[in-house]
MARLO-24587 format. One record per residue (C-alpha): residue number from 1; residue in one letter; z, y, x. Coordinates in steps of 0.05 Angstrom, whole numbers, plus 32768, in hexadecimal, padded with zeros to 4 digits. Layout:
{site NUM,"a",{Z,Y,X}},
...
***
This chain:
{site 1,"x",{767E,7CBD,9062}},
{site 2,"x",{76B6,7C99,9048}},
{site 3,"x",{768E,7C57,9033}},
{site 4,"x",{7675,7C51,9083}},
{site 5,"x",{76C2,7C64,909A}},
{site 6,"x",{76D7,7C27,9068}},
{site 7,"x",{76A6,7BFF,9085}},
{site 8,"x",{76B2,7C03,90CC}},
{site 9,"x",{76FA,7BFE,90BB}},
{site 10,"x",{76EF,7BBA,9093}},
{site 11,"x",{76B9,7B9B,90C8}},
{site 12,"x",{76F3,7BA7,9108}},
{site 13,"x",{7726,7B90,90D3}},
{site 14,"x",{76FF,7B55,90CF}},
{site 15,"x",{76EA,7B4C,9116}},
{site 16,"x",{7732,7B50,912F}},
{site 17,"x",{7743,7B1C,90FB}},
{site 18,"x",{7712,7AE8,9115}},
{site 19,"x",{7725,7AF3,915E}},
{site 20,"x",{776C,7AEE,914D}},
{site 21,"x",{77AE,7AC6,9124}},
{site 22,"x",{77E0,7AD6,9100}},
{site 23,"x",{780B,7AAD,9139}},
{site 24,"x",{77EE,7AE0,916C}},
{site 25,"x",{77F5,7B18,9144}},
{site 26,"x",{783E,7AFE,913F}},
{site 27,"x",{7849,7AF8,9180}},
{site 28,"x",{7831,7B38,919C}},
{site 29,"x",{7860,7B54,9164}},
{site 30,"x",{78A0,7B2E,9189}},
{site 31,"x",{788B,7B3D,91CD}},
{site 32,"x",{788F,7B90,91B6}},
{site 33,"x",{78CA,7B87,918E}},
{site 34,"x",{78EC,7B67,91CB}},
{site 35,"x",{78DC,7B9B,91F6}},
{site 36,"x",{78F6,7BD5,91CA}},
{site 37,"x",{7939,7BAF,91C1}},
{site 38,"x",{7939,7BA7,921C}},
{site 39,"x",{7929,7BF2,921D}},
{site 40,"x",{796E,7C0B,9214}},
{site 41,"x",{7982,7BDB,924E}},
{site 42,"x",{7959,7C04,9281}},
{site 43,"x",{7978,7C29,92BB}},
{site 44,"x",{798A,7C75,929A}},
{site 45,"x",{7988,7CA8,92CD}},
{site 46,"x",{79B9,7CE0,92D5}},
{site 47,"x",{79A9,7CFA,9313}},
{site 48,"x",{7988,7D3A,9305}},
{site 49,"x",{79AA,7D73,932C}},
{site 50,"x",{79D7,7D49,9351}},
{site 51,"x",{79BB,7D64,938D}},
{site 52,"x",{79D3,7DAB,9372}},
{site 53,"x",{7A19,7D8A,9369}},
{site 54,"x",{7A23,7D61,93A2}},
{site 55,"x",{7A14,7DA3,93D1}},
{site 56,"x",{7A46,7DD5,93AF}},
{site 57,"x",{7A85,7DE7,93CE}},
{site 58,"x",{7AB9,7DC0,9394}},
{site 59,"x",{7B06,7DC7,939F}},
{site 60,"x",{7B24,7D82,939E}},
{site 61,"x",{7B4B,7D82,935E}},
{site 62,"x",{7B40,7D52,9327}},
{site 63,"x",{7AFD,7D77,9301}},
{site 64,"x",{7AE2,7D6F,9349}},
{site 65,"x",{7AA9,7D45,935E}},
{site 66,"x",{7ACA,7D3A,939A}},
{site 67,"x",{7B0C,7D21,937E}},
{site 68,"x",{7B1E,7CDF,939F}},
{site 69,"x",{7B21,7CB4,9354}},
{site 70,"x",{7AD2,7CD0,9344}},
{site 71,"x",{7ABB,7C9E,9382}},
{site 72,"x",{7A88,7C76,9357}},
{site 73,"x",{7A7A,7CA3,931F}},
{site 74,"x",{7A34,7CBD,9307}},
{site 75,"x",{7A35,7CF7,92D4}},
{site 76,"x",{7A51,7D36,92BF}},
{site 77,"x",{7A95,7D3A,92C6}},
{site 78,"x",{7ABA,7D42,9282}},
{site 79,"x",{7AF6,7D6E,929A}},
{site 80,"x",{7ABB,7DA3,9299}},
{site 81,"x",{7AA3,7D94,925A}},
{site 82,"x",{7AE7,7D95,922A}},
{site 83,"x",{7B0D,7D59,9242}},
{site 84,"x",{7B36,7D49,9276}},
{site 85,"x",{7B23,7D19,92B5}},
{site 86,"x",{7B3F,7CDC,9285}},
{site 87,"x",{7B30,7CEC,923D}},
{site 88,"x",{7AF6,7D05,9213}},
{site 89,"x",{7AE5,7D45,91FB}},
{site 90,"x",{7AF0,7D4F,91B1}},
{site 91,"x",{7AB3,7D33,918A}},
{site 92,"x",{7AA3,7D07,91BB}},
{site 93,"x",{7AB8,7CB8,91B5}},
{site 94,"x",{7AC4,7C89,91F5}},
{site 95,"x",{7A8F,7C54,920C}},
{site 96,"x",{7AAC,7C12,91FF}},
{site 97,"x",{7A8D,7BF7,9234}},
{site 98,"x",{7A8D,7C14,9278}},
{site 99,"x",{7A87,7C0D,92CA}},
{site 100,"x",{7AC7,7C01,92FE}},
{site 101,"x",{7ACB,7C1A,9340}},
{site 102,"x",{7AF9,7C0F,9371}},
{site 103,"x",{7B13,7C58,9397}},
{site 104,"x",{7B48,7C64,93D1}},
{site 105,"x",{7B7B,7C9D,93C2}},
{site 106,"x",{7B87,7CBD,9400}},
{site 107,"x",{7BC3,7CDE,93ED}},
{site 108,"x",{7BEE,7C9E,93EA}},
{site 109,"x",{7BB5,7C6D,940D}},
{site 110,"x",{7BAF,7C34,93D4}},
{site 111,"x",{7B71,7C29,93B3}},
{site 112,"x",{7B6D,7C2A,9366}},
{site 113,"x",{7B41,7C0C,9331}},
{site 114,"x",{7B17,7C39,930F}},
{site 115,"x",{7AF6,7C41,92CA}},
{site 116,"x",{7ABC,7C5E,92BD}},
{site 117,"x",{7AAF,7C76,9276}},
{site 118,"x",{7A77,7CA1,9257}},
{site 119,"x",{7A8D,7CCC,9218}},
{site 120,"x",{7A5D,7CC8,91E1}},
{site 121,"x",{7A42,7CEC,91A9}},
{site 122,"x",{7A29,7D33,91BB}},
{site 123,"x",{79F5,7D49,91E8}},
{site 124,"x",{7A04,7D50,9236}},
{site 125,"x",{7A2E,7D77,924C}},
{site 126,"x",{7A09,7D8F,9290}},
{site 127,"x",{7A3F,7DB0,92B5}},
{site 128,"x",{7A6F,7D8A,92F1}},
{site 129,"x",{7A31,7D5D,9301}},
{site 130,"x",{7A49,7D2A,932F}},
{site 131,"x",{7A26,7CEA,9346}},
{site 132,"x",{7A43,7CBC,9377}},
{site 133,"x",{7A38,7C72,9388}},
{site 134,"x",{7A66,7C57,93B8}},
{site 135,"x",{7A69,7C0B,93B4}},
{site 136,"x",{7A3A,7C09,9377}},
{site 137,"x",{7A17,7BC9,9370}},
{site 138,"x",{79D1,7BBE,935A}},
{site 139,"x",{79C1,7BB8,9313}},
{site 140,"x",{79C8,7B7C,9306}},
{site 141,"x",{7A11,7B83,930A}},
{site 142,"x",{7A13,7BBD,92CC}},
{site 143,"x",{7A61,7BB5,92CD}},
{site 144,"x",{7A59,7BD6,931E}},
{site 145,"x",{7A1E,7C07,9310}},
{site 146,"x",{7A1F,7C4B,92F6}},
{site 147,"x",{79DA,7C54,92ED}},
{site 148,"x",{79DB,7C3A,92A5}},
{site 149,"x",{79E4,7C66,925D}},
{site 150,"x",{7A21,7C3F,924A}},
{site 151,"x",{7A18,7C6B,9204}},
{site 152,"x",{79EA,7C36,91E9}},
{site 153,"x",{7A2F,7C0F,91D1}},
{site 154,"x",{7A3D,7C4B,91A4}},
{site 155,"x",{7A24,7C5C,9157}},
{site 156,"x",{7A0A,7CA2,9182}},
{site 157,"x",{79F2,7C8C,91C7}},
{site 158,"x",{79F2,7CDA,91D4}},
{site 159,"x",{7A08,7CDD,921B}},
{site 160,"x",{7A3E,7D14,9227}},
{site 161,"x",{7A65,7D0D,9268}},
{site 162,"x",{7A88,7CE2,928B}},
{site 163,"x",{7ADF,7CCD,9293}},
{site 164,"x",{7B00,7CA7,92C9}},
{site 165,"x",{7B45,7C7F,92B7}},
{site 166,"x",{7B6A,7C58,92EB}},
{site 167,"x",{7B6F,7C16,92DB}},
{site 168,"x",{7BA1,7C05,9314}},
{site 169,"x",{7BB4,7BF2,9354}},
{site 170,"x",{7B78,7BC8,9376}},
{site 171,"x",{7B93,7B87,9392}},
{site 172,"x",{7B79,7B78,93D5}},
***
């Protein structure tokens, strides 16, 4: 049994190796390499149960979806989750990269500059779900789409929840 398993093993062996290079071989080898270093590139969706989110009664305070400075963000919201609105829960680090969005305070009418960071490092959080996209761009502008794990700058690309710090006052 095992001399005809070695043999049809060393006959496809040898088969492959006259239809084929080394080059080829070589190549096919870069072209899947490349495209497991693109993969963490791809759009990462967070939408599950947004619908859930989006239709619940939320007071307007600032762990609310609805708060005015949450106007572009996608994720769970990490004043639910340990943190506050503009800082991290404990054990989780900052993404160092991140999206902007521009929101309008009603209270005093000015619009601010808004960033979006993801906290890293544990597993989601799943509570204060909130998604929403006003004035995201498509994805080829990353630095105006929320639809991306901004994690995969991290040592743990864990996804955890998501801050928002004013940047400023948006010139006009």
């Amino acid at each position: 049994m095992m001399r005809t398993l070695d043999q049809l093993f060393e006959c496809s062996t040898r088969s492959l190796a006259r239809r084929t290079s080394r080059r080829s071989l070589l190549a096919s080898l870069g072209q899947l390499l490349t495209g497991a270093a693109l993969l963490p590139l791809l759009p990462f969706d967070r939408s599950h149960g947004a619908r859930a989110a989006q239709s619940a009664p939320a007071t307007v305070g600032s762990d609310s979806c609805q708060y005015w400075k949450h106007c572009a963000i996608d994720g769970f919201l990490c004043g639910c989750c340990g943190g506050t609105s503009s800082s991290c829960p404990p054990g989780t680090t900052p993404s160092p990269i991140s999206w902007v969005g521009t929101c309008h305070n009603p209270a005093d009418g000015r619009d601010y500059m808004v960033s979006y960071n993801d906290c890293c490092g544990k597993t989601s959080c799943g509570t204060c779900d909130c998604m929403r996209n006003e004035r995201e761009k498509p994805i080829y502008r990353p630095s105006r789409n929320n639809d991306l794990n901004w994690c995969m700058a991290n040592a743990n690309a864990n996804y955890h929840c998501t801050v928002s710090v004013i940047l400023g006052v948006a010139e006009k």
